[in-house]
N, C-alpha and C positions, 0 to 999 in steps of 0.2 A: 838395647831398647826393647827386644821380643819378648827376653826375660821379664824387665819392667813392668810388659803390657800384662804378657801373662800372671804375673803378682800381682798385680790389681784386680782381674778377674779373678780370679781363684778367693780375692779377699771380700771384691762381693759378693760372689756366689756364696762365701761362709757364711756373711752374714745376714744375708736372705734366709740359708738354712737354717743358721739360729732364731730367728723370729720363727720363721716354721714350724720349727721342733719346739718352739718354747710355747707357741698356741697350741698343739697338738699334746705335748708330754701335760703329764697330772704333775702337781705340786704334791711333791710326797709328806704322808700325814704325820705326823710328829706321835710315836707310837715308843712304848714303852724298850727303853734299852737291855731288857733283863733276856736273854739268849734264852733261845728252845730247850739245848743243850747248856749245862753252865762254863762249856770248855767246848763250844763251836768255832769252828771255821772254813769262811767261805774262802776255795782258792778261784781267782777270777781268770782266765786265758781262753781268749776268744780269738787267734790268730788261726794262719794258715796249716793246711799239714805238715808243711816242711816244720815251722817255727817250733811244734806241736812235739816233734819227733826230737828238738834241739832243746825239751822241755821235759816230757815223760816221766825218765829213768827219776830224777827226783821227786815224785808224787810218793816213790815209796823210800828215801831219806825223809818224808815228812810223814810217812803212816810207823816211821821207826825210831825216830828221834824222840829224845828225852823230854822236847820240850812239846812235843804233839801227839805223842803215843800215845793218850788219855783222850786225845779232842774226838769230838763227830769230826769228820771233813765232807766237806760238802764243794765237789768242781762245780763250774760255771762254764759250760763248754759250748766249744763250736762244732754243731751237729754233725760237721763235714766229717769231723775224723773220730765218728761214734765209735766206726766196726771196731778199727786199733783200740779203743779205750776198750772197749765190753770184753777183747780178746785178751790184751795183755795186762789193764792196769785193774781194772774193776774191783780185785782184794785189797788195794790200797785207799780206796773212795768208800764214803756210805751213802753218800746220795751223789748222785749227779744230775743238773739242772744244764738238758739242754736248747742251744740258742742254736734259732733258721737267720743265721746272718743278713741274707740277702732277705727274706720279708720283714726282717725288726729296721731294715735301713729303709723299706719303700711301701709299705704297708701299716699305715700309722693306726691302722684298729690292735691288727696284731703286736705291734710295740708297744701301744697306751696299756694294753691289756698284759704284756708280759710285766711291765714296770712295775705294775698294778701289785700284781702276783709276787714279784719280790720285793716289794716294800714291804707285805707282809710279813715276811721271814725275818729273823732275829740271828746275830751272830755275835761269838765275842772278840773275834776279829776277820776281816776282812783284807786280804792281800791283794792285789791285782800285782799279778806277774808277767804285763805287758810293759816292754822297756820303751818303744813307742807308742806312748798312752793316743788314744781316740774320743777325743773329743764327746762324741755323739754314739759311741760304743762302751767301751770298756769305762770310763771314767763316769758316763751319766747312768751306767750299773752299781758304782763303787757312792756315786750322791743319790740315790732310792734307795739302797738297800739299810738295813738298820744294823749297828755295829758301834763297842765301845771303842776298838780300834781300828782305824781305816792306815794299811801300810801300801806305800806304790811306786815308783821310780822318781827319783828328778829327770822326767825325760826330756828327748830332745823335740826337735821342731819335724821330724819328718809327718807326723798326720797331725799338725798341730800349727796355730798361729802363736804368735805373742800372747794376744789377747784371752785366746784359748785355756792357754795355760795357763795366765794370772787370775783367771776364774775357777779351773777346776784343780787346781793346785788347793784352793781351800776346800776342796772336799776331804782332804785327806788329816791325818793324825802326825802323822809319820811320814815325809818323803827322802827316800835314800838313794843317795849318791853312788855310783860305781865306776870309777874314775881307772885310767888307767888299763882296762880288759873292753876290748872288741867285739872278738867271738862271743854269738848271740849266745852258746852251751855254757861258755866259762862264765859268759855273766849272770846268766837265770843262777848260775853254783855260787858266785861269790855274794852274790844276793841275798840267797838261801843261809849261808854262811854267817851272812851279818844277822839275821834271823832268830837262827838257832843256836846260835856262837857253838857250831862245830864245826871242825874239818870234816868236808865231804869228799873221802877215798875217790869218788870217779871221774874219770880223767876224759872221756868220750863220750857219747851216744850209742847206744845199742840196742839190739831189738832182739828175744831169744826166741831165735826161727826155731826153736827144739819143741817150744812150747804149740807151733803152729799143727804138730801129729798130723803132718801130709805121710804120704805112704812114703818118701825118702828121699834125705838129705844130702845127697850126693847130688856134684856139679851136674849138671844137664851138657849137652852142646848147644847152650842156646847162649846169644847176645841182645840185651834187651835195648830198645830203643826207644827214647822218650823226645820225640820231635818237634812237640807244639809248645807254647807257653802266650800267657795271657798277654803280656807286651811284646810287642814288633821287634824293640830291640833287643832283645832276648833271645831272639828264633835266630839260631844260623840256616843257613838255606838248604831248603830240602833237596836240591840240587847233589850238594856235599854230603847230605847223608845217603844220598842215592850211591852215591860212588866209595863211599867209606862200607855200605851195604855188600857192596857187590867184591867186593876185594875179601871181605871175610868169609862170604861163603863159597867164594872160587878158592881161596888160598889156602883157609882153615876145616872147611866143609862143617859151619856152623849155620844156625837158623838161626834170623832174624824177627825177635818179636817187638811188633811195631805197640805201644800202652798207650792211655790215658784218658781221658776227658771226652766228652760228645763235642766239646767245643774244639776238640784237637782234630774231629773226621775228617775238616778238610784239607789236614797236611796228612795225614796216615792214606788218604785216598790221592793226593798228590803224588806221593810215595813211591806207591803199589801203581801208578800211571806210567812212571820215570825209571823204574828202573827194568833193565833187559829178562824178558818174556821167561826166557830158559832158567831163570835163577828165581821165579817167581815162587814157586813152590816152594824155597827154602825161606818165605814170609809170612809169618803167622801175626794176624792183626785181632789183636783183643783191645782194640783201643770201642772205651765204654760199655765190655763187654764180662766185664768181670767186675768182682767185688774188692776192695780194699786189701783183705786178707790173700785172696788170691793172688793180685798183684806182688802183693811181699814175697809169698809163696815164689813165684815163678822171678823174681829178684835174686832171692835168697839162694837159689838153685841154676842159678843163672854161669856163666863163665864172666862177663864183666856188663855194664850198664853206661852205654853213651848219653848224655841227657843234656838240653838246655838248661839252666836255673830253673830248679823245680824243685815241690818236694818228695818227689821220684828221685832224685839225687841224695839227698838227705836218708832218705827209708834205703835207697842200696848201699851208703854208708854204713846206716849203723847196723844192716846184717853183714857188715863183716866184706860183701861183693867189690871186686875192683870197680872202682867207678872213675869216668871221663865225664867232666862238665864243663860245657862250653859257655864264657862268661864273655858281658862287655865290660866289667868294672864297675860298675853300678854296684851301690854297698859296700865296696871292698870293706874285706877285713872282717864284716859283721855274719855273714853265712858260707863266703870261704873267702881265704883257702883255708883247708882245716889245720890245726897243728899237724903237726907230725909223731906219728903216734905207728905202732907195731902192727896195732890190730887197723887200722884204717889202714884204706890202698886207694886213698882220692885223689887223682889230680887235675886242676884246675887248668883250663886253658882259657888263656887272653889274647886280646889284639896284642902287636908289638909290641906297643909300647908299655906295657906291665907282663912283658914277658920275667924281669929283673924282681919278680914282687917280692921275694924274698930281704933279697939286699936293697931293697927300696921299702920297703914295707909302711915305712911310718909317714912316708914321703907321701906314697899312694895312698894312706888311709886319711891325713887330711883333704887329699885331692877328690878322690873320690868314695869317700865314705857313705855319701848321700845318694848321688848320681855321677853316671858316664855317662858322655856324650859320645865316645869311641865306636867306631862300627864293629861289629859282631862278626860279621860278613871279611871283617880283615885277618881273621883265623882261617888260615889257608890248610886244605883237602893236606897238602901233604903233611903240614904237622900233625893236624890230627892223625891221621894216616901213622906215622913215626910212634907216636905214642901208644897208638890201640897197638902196634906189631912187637910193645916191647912189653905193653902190661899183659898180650897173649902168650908169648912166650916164656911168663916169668910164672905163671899160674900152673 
């Protein structure tokens, strides 16, 4: 019945929003389809950092391919993960158009006036490479903007009603199916594939820490530690990383760096409260203190990365660093576990009962493809424990 209640709420708050946004948005002008470019295209991906990092590597399969090597390409990006684009992708883009997420969702001058701005713009086609389209984001970018072809996922219902979708479904030209593939990487590839109808060679996510010209690439003694995340159930207890903390620098004589977000200060200060005085010195907290690239930097040179669901987990992936990530099952299958792969050393921890995910996989992935309701919190100190002592000894 709670589920119930809350479906209901959620379904009028959408449509409350929709009146909102439909008195506040402009009705885009009905404006000549002849491209700036006669071979443009806009790619649209306005998700998180991780999603972003599980996205990348293909920007330049599309600045090399047969069928766009000739185009302008023009991203449509989310400001959050500028630095990584301007650092590693920028040679594969000609323009990039970026989006302040958070003011285009709650500041209705600044969204009337971006829409504004790319109705303007002219393309000869238009991709949105969001597999969970957004209503009110990614999808009312893909109905303003102007383009002979609009291509976009048949996605599902995660940021999406019914209703939602039988509306901006007609914004598009083109909706493609990708049936069968879970993992977010293999699908934005099998996507891209149907696309350009070529096989695309890579098999992972990666990031070339070469390209980053720090003074040197050699392991550190350091283990990185990413404690906070934006949902509750997501966080294991800082309790447990206190004690997973204090075991690596008494046993391995490693330093502990505490990363992330301003919004994460209050578990990084939790942290540094909890754990014993004499070992404190070996905690170095850069949490909101550093820049994006640096983060990588000090990943990438790291000895391995313990992390909640982040996309701190994802970025020490694809440099290649052993990573520990502690999941409650929520998503399964779509951001991990990752294949199994030479150059990856990720491994996912679950409550109990997806401990089996391998040999349950498909079981788990109708179960909880969407959400877990599983507690977080039932990833007990000594497994994790067990597995940091086998991925340090194997490095």
């Amino acid at each position: 019945m709670k589920f119930d209640i809350r479906r209901l709420l959620l379904f009028i708050f959408s449509c409350a929003k929709y009146f909102y946004y439909f008195l506040s948005d402009f009705s885009p002008k009905v404006v000549s389809h002849e491209a700036n470019h006669p071979e443009s295209i806009l790619i649209v991906k306005l998700d998180e950092i991780g999603d972003y990092i599980l996205f990348r590597n293909f920007l330049k399969v599309i600045r090399e391919c047969e069928s766009y090597k000739r185009c302008r390409i023009t991203l449509l990006g989310n400001s959050v993960w500028k630095e990584i684009t301007e650092k590693f992708d920028k040679n594969f883009i000609d323009e990039i158009i970026w989006v302040d997420k958070k003011r285009f969702r709650k500041n209705i001058f600044y969204r009337r006036k971006f829409l504004k701005e790319l109705n303007k713009k002219n393309f000869h086609i238009a991709i949105n490479f969001h597999i969970s389209r957004n209503f009110y984001l990614d999808d009312v970018m893909i109905k303003v903007v102007n383009a002979n072809n609009k291509i976009g996922h048949k996605t599902d219902l995660v940021n999406l009603f019914k209703w939602q979708r039988r509306i901006s479904d007609k914004y598009y030209s083109n909706l493609v199916d990708i049936e069968g593939v879970s993992f977010e990487f293999t699908k934005n590839k099998k996507f891209l594939e149907y696309l350009i109808s070529e096989k695309i060679e890579i098999t992972v996510p990666r990031i070339k820490v070469k390209e980053l010209n720090s003074s040197s690439t050699k392991k550190t003694n350091n283990v990185i530690f990413f404690i906070g995340s934006k949902r509750q159930y997501y966080r294991w207890s800082v309790v447990n990383f206190v004690r997973i903390a204090e075991i690596i620098i008494s046993q391995y004589k490693f330093n502990i760096i505490l990363i992330g977000s301003t919004s994460d200060i209050p578990f990084t200060t939790e942290f540094k409260s909890l754990i014993n005085n004499s070992l404190l010195s070996k905690v170095i907290d850069l949490t909101a203190k550093t820049s994006l690239i640096d983060v990588i930097t000090q990943i990438s040179t790291s000895q391995l990365t313990v992390s909640n669901d982040s996309g701190m987990a994802h970025i020490s992936a694809a440099t290649g660093t052993s990573t520990i990530v502690l999941l409650n099952g929520s998503r399964f299958g779509r951001f991990f576990p990752y294949p199994q792969d030479d150059y990856l050393k990720v491994i996912p921890i679950y409550p109990p009962n997806l401990e089996n995910y391998r040999k349950n996989f498909n079981e788990f992935l109708r179960e909880y493809r969407y959400k877990s309701k599983l507690e977080i919190n039932s990833i007990t100190f000594e497994r994790v424990s067990i597995e940091i002592d086998n991925m340090l000894r194997s490095n």
